[in-house]
LUMZA-860942 format. One record per atom (N, C-alpha, C): x, y, z; residue in one letter. Coordinates in pm, whole numbers, plus 50000, padded with zeros to 5 digits. Last residue first. Layout:
<pts>
XYZa ...
</pts>
This chain:
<pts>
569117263458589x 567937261758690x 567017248658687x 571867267258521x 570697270158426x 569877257858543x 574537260858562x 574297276458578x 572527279058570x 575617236558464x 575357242658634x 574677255658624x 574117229258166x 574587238458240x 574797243058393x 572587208357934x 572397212358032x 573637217258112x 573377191757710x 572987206857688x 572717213857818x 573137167157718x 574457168457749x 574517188957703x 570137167457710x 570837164057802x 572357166257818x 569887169157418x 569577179557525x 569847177357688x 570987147257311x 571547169257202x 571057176657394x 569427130957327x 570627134257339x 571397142857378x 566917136957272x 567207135957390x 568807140157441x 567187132056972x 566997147657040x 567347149257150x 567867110456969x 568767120956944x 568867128657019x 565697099057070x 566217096457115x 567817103857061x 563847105856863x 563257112656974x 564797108557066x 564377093756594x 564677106956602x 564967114356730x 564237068856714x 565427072456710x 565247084856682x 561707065956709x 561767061356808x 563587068256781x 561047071156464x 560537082556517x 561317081456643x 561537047556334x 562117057756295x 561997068956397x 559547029056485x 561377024256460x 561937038556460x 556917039756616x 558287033256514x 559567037756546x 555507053256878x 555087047656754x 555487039756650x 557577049157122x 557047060857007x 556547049156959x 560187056857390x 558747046157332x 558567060357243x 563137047557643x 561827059657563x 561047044957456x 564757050857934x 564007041257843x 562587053357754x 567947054158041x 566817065857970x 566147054157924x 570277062358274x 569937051858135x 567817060458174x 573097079058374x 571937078158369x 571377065358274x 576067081558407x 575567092958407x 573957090658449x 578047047358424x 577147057458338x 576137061858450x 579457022658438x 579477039558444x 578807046758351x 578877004858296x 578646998658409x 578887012058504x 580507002958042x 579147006258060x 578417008358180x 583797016258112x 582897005658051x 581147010658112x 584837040558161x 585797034258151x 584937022958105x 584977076358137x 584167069358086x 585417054458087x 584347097658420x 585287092858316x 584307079458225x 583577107558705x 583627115858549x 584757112158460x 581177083758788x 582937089558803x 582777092958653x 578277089358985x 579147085458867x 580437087858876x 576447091959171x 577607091859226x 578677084059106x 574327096959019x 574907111959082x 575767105459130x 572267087358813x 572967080158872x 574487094558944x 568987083558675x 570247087758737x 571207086158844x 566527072058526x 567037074558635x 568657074658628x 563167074258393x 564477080558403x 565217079858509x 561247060558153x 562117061958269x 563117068658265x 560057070857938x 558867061758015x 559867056958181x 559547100857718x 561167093157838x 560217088657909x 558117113457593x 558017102257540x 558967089157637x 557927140657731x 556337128057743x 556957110357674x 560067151657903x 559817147257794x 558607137357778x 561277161458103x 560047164758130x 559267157857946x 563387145258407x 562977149958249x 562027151958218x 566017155758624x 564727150358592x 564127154258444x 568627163358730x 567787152958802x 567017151458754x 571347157058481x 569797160858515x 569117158658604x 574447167958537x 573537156458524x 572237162358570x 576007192058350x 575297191858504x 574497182558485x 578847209158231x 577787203058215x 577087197358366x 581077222858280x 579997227358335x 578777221158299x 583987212458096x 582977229758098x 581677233958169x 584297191358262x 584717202658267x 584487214758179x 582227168658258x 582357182658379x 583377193358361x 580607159458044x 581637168558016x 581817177958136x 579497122958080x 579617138057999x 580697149158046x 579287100758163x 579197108458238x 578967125058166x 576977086157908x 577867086557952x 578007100758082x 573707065157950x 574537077457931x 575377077257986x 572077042757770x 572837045657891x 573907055257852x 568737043457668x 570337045457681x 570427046657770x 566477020157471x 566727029157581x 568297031257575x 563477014657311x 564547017057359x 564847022357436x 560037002257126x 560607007857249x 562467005857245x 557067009356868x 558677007556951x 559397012257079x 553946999456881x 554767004756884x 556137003456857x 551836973357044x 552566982156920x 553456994556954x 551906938557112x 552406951057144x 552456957957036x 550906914357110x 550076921057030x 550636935157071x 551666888657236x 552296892557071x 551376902557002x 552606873557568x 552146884257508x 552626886257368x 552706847357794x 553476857757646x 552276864457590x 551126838457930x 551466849658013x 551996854757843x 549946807957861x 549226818857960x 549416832057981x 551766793057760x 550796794957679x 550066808357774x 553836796757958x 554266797457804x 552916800557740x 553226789958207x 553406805658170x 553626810458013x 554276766258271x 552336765658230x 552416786458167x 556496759658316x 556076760758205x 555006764558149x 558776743358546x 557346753258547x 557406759658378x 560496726358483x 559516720558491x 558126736358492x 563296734558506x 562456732558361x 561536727958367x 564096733158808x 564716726358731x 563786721158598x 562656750358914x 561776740458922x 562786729158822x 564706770558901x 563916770159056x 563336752059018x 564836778858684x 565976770858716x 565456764258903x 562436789158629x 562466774458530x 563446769558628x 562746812158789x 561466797458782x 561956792258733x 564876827158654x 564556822958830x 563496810558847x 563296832458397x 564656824958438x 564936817458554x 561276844358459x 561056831658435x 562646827658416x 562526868358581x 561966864258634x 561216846558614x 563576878158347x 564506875158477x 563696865158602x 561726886158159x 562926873258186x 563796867258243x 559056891058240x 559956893058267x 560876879258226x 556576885157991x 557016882358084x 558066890058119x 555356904657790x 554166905657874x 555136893558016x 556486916657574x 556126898757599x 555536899557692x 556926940457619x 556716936357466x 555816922257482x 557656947857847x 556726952957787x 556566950757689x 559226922657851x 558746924757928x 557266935957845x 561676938357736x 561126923857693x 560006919457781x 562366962457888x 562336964257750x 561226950357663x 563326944758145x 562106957858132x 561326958357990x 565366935358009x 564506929058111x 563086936058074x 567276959957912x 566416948157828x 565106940957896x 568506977158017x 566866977158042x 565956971457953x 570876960958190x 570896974458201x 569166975258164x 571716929758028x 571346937158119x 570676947758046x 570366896957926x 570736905957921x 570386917857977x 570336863758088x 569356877358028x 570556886357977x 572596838358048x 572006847858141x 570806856658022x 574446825657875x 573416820057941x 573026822558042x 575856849957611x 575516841857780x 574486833957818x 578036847557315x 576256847257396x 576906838657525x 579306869757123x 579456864557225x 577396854057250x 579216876356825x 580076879856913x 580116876257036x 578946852156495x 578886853956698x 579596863356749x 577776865156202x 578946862356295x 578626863356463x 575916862955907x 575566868056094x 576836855956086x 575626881955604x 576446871455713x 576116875055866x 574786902355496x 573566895655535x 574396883755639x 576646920055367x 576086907655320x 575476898855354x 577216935255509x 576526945155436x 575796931855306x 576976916755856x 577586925755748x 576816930355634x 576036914256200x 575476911256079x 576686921155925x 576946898856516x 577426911656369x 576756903856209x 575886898156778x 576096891056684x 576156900756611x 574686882957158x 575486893557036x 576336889456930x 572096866157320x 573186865357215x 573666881757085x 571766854957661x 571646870957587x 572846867957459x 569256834457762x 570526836257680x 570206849957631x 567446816158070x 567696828157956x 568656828557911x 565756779858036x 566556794258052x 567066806757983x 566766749457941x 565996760858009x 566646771158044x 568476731157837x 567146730257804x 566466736157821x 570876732757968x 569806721558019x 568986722957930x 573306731057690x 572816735657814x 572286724857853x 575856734757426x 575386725457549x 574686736657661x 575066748257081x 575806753657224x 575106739357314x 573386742556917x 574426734356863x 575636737357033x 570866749556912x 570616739856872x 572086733756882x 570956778156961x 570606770957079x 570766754757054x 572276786256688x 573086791456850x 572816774756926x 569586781356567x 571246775556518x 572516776156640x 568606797456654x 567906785456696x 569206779256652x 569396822556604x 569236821956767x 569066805556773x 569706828556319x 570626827656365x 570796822556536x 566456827756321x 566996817656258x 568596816656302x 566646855556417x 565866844956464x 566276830856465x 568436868756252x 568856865756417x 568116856256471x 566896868856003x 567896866956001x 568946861356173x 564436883756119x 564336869256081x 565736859956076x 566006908556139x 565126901756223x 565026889056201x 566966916455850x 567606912755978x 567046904756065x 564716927755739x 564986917355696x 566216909255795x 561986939155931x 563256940755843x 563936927455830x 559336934956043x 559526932255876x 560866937255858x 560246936156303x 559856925956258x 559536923256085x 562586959456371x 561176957456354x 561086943156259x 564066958456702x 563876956056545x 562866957356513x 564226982756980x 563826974556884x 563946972756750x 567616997757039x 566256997957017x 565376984056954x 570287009257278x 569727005457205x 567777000457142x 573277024957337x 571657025057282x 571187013557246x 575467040757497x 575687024657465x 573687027557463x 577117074857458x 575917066157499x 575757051757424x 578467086957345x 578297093857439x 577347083257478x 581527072257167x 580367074057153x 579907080357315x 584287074357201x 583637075057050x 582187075557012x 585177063357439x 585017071657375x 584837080057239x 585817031457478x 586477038757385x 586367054857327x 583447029657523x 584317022857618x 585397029857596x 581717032957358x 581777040257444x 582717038257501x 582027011157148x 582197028557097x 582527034657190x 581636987957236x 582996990757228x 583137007257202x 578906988357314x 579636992757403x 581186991557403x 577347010857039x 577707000057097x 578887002357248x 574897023956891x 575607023756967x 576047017657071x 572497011156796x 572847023256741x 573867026456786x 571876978156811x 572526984856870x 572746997756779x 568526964456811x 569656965256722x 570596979756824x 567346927056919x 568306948156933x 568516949056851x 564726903256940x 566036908256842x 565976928856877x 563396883257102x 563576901057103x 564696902057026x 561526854857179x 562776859857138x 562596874057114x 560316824657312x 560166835657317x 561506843357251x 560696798757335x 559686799757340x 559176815757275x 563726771557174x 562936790057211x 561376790357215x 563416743457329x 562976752557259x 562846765057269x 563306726657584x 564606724957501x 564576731857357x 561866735657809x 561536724457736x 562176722557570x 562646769557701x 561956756857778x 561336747857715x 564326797157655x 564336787857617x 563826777357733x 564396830357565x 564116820057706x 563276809557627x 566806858257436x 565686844957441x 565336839957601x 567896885557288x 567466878257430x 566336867857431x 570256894957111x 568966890757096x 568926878057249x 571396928656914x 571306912257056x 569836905957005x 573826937856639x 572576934056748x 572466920556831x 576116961656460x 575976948356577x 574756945656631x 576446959556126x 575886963956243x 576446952556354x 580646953856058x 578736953156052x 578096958756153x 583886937556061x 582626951355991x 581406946456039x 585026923456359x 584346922056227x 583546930856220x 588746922056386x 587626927356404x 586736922656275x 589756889456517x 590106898456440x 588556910356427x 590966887456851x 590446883256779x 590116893456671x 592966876457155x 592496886857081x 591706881456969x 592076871557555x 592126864157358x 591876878757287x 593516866357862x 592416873857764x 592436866757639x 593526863558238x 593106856158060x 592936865357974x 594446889658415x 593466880858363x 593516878558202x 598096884558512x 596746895258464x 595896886558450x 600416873458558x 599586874858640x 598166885258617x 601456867358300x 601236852958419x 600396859858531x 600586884358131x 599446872958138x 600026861458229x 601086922258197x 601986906158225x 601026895158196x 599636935258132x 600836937758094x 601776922458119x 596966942258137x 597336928457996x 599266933057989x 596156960058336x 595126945458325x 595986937558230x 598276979458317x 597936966158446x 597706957758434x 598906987658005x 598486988158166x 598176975858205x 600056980357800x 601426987857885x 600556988957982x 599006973757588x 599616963757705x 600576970057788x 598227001457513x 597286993157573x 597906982757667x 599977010557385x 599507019157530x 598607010557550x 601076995957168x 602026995157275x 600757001957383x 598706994557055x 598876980257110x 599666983357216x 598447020356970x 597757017157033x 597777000757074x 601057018756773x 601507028256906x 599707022256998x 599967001356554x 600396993656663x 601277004756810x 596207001556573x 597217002956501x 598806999956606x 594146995656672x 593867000956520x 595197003256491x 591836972956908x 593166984356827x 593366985956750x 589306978157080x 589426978056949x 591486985956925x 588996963457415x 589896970857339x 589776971057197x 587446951357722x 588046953257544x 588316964957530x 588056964157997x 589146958157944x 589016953657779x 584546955258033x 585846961458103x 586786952758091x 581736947357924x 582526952757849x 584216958857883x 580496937658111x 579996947058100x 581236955158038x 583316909458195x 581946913958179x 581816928558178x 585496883458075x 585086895458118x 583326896058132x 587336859558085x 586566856058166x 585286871958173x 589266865357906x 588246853157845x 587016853157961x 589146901657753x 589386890757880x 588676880557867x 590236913557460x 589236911257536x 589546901857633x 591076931857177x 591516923757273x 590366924857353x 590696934756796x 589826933756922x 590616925957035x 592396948756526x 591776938356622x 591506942456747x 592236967256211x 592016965556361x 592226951456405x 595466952656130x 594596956256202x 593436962656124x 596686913256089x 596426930256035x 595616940056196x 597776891556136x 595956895256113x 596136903756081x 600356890356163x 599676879056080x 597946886156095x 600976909756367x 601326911956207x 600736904156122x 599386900956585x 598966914956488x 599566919056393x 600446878456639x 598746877656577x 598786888556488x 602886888356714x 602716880756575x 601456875856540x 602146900556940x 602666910256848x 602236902756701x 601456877757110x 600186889457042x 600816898656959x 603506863157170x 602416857357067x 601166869757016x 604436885557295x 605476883357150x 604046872957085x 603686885157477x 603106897657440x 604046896157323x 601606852557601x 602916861357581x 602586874657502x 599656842757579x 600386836757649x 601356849157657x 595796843557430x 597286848457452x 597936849057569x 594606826457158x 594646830257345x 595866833357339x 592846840356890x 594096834056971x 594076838857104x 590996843156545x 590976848256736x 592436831556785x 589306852056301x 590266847956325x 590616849856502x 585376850256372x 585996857656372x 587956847756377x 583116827056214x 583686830256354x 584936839456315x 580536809656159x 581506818756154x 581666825656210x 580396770156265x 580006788156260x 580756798656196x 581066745356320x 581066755156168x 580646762256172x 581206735956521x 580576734956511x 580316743856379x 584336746656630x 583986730556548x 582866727056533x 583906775656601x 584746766156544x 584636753456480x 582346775656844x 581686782656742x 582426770956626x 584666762257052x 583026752657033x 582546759856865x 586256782857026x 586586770857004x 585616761756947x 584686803957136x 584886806157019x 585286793256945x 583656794257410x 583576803257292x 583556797457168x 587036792757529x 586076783657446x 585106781457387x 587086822757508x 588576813557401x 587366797857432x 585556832857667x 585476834757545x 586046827257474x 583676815957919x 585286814757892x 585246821857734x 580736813357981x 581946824758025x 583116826757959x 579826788657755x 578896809457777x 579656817157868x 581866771857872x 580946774457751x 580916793557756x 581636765858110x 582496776858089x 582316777257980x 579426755258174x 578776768058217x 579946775558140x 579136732658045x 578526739657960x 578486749058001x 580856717758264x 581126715158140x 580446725058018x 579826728558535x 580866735858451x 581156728658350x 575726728958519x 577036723658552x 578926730858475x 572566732058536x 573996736858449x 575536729258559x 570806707158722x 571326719058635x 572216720158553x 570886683459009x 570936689358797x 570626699958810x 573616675459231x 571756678759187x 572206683359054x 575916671359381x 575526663359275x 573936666859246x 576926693459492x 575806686359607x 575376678059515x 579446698459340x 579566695559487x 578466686359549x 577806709859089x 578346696859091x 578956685559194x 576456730859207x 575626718859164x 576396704959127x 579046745559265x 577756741559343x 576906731159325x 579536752359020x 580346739459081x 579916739659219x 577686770458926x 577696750058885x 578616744758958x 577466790659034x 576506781559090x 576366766159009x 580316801358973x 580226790759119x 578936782959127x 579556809858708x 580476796958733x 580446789158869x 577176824058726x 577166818958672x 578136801558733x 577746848158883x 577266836659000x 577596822658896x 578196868158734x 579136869058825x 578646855258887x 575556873158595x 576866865858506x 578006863858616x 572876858958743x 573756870258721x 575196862258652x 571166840958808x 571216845258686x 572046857958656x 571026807758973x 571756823158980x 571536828258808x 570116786159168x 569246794159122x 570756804159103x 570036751559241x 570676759659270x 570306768959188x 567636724359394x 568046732359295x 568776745859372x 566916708359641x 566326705159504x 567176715559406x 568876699459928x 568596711259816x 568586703259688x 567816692160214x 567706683060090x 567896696759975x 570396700660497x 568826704060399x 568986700660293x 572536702760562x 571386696760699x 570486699760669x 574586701060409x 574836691260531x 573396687560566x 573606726260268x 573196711760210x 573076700960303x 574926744960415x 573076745060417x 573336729260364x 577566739660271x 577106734860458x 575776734860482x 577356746860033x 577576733760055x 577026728960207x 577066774860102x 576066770560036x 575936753760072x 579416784360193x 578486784560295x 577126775660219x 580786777360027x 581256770060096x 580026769760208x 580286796259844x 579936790059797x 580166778459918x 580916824960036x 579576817859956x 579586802759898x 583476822860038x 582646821460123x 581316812960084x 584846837359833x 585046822859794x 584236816459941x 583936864359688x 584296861559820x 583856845959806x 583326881059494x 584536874359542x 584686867359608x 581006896659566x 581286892059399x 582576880459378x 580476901959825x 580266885459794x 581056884159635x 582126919360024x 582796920559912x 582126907359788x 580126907260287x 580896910560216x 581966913160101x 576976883260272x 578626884860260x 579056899160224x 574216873760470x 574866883560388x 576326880560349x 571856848160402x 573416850660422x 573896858560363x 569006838960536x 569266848860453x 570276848160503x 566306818760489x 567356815860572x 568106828860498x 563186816960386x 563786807460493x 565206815960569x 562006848760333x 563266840160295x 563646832560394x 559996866960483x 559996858260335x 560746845660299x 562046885960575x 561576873560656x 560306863160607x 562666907760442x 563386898560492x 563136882860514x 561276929960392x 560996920160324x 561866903860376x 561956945860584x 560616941460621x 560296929360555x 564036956460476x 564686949860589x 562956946660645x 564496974260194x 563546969960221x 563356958660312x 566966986160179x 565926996760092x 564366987160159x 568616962960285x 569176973960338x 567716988560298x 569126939960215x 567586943460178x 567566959460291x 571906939160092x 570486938160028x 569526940660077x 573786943660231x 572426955660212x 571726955260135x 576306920860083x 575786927460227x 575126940060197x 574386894759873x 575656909359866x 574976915960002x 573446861959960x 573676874059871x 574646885059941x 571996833859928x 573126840759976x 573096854159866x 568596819760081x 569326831359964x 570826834960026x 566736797360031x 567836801660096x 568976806260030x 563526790460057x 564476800059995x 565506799760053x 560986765360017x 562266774960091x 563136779159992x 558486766659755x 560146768659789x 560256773559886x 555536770459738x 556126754359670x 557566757159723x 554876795759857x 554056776159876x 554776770659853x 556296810659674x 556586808059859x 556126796459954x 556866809159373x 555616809059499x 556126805059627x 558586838559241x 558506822459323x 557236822559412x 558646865659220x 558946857659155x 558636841959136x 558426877259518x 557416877659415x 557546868659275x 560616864659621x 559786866559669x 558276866559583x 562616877359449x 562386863759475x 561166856159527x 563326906259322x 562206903859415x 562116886059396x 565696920359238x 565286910259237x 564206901559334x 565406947559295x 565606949059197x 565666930459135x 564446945659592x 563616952459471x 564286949959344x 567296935159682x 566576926059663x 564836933559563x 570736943759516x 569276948159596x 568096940259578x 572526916459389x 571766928959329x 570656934659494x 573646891359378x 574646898759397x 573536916659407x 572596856059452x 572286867859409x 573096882359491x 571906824759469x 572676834159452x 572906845859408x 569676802759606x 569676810659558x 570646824059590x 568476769059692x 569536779259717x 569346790259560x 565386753259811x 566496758859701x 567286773459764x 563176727359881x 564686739959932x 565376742559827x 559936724559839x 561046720659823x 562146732659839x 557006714860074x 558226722259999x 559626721759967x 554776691259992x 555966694860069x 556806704859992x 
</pts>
């Protein structure tokens, strides 16, 4: 007999194929999602037991009400979301129709930064100095008692919109002087926290049967406070290589994460983390989602799974599908692979987004023409670029170059 599951999803349905993901034998589907989803592919439709478009859904306090009413008059085995926007409603979904999963005792865990950091805290991590902030007199006296830089950030944020590195205090005044942090009775949450020196890298797991099975340590050449901030033309990033000494270092830093954070036991985590010139690994955040933009992809041609895609299963079968662990990972990839996301660049002397690249080593390219020519978080951007080479080293020379030559291009030049 098949079992019913709800499934929350904010993305074009190619870009989350459920369908292909899930065996269609073993699940009804009953998908709420964002209005045109299948707007690129209205054939695929009818795959899906029961399909609920919403408007504006990233918001829209609909969904979840519409979810509870499917329940009235269908046994739902499991609630399915791996986007960071679904995260919180699809537990208090699960806690409404009382079924297992994640739930909000561990979901505001991996959203809320200020608890975060709290949990890092009493679990003896190291952890950056950090305060929730009530008032713009409790954040003046963080920033005489910490110094600067510090880092402001929203407890609830994503894709980097609204941090802030400040460095000094005319950049505290122009910062709480907009919208998002001028008032905190009516702005969103935020916490500041003190900055920490070092590289920064991720690292994307999928965890089953209450163990990392699988792991990808980044290293970021460019981060998305640089860009956010204009300081950098592009949020990069590339593989580690497995004999640097870092690598092992995140590995061992990922099982210490998984071993001491509350989950189920299943599923994907995207963890960011600052290593210093002393080998210290510090938390900068981790979700209990994948990580975006072309990690998926990126982990995938390395591991031979998608992680988006065994994410969607495990939470589908509530940690029971597993047979993919010994069958599908993949550990014999060579090479290196990365990728960027480009900033809009420079319309006002005439720069001109590319429609296309002729570079043997660029394995994607796609663009994005209805950009806004400004740079405000990652989630704007010009284009994202996935390239490949042979190593580590070569793999960044080629990805300079790219650089240099893309923001080299000219309305004028054919």
């Amino acid at each position: 007999m098949k079992k019913s599951i709800i499934i929350l999803n904010r993305v074009c349905i190619d870009e989350s194929p459920y369908h292909e993901w899930l065996d269609c034998n073993l699940y009804d589907i009953y998908l709420l999602t964002d209005k045109g989803c299948f707007s690129k592919n209205p054939h695929i439709r009818c795959k899906y037991t029961e399909v609920y478009e919403f408007e504006n859904y990233m918001c829209n306090a609909h969904v979840e009400l519409t979810a509870i009413e499917i329940a009235k008059r269908v046994d739902i085995y499991s609630v399915v979301a791996y986007s960071e926007v679904d995260i919180i409603r699809a537990a208090r979904i699960r806690e409404e129709l009382n079924i297992p999963g994640q739930h909000l005792d561990n979901a505001n865990v991996f959203r809320d930064k200020l608890k975060m950091r709290e949990l890092s805290s009493i679990k003896g991590m190291v952890a950056p100095n950090f305060i929730s902030i009530s008032s713009m007199k409790q954040l003046d006296m963080f920033a005489e008692k910490n110094g600067y830089p510090f880092v402001i950030k929203p407890r609830f944020g994503m894709a980097s919109i609204g941090v802030q590195k400040i460095t000094c205090r005319s950049e505290l005044i122009d910062f709480i002087s907009t919208a998002l942090y001028s008032d905190p009775d009516i702005a969103t949450p935020f916490i500041a926290e003190s900055f920490v020196k070092g590289q920064v890298y991720s690292v994307d797991l999928i965890v089953a049967a209450n163990r990392i099975v699988v792991a990808e340590p980044l290293l970021y050449i460019s981060n998305c406070l640089n860009y956010a901030s204009s300081k950098a033309s592009t949020v990069s990033m590339v593989q580690l290589s497995k004999d640097e000494i870092n690598y092992q270092r995140l590995i061992d830093f990922s099982h210490q994460i998984i071993s001491k954070f509350p989950h189920t036991g299943y599923g994907g985590f995207h963890i960011e983390a600052f290593i210093d010139d002393f080998g210290n690994v510090t938390l900068c955040e981790i979700a209990c989602r994948n990580g975006g933009a072309r990690i998926p992809q990126l982990f995938e041609q390395v591991h031979g799974v998608n992680p988006d895609a065994i994410s969607v299963r495990l939470q589908a079968s509530l940690g029971q599908d597993t047979a993919w662990i010994d069958k599908e990972i993949r550990t014999d990839h060579l090479g290196a692979l990365g990728f960027m996301l480009m900033s809009p660049g420079s319309y006002d002397i005439g720069w001109k987004l590319p429609e296309s690249v002729l570079f043997d080593y660029v394995t994607d390219y796609e663009p994005n023409f209805n950009v806004k020519p400004n740079v405000e978080n990652i989630a704007n951007y010009a284009a994202i670029v996935s390239v490949n080479s042979s190593n580590i080293e070569e793999l960044m020379l080629r990805m300079n170059e790219f650089e240099k030559w893309f923001y080299s291009i000219k309305v004028t030049e054919v």
